[in-house]
C-alpha positions as CSV (number, residue, x, y, z in Angstrom):
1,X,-136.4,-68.8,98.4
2,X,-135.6,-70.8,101.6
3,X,-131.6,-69.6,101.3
4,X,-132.7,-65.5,100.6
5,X,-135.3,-66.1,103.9
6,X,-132.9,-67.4,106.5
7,X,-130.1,-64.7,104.6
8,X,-132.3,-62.0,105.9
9,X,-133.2,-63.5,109.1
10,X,-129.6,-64.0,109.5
11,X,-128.3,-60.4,108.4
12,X,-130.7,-59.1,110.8
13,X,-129.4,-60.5,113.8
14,X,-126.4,-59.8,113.1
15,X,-127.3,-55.8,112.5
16,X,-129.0,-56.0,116.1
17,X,-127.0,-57.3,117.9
18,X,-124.1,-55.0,116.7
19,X,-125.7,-52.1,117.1
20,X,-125.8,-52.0,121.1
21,X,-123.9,-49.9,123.0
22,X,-122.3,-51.0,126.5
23,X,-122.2,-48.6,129.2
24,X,-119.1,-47.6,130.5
25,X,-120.8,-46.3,134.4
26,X,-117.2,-47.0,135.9
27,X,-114.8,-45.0,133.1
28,X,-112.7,-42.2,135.2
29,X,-112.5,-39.2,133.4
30,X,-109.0,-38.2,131.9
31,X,-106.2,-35.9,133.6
32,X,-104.2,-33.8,131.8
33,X,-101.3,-31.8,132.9
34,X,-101.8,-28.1,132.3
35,X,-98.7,-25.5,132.7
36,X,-98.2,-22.4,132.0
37,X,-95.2,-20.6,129.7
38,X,-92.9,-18.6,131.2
39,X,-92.7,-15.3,129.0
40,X,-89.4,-13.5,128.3
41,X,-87.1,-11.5,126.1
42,X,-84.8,-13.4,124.2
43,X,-82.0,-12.6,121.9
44,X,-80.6,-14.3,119.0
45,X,-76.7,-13.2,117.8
46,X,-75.1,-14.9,115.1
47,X,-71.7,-13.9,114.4
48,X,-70.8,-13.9,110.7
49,X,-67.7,-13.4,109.1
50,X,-68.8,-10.8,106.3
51,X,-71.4,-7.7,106.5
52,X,-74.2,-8.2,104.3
53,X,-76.6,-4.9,103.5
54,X,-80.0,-4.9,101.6
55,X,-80.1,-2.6,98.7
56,X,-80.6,-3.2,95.0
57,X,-77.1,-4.8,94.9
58,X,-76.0,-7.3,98.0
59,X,-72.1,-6.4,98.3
60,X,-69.7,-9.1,100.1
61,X,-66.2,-8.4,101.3
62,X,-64.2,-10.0,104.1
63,X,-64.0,-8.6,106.8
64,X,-60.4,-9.8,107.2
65,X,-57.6,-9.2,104.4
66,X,-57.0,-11.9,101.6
67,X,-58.9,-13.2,98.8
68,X,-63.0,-14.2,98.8
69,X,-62.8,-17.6,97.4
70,X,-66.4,-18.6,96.9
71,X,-69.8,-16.4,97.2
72,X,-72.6,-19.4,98.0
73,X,-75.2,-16.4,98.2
74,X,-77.8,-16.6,94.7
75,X,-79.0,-13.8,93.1
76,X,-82.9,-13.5,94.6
């Protein structure tokens, strides 16, 4: 009974006194840079060495003369 008494007593104390808050009176408060964006047009050209069009069939040919050795382009 003696050990459960001073384990309460004891878990109590501890709860109290972690439970208090310090002031902070003297904190600063944060600064944060703030800039704006600079809005504007831009343009993004790729140049590719064959013409790709969007139908129901995709058709690839050079665009200079010789053989097409590999197509890495999967259907869907």
């Amino acid at each position: 009974m003696f050990r459960l008494t001073t384990l309460v007593v004891l878990a109590a104390a501890l709860a109290s006194t972690g439970c208090q808050r310090e002031s902070h009176a003297n904190e600063e408060p944060a600064k944060y840079l703030v800039t704006t964006p600079i809005r504007k047009d831009t343009e993004l050209t790729k140049d590719f060495v064959a013409q790709i069009k969007v139908i129901q069939h995709i058709e690839l040919r050079a665009m200079e003369k010789g053989y097409l050795q590999g197509i890495y382009v999967d259907e869907g």
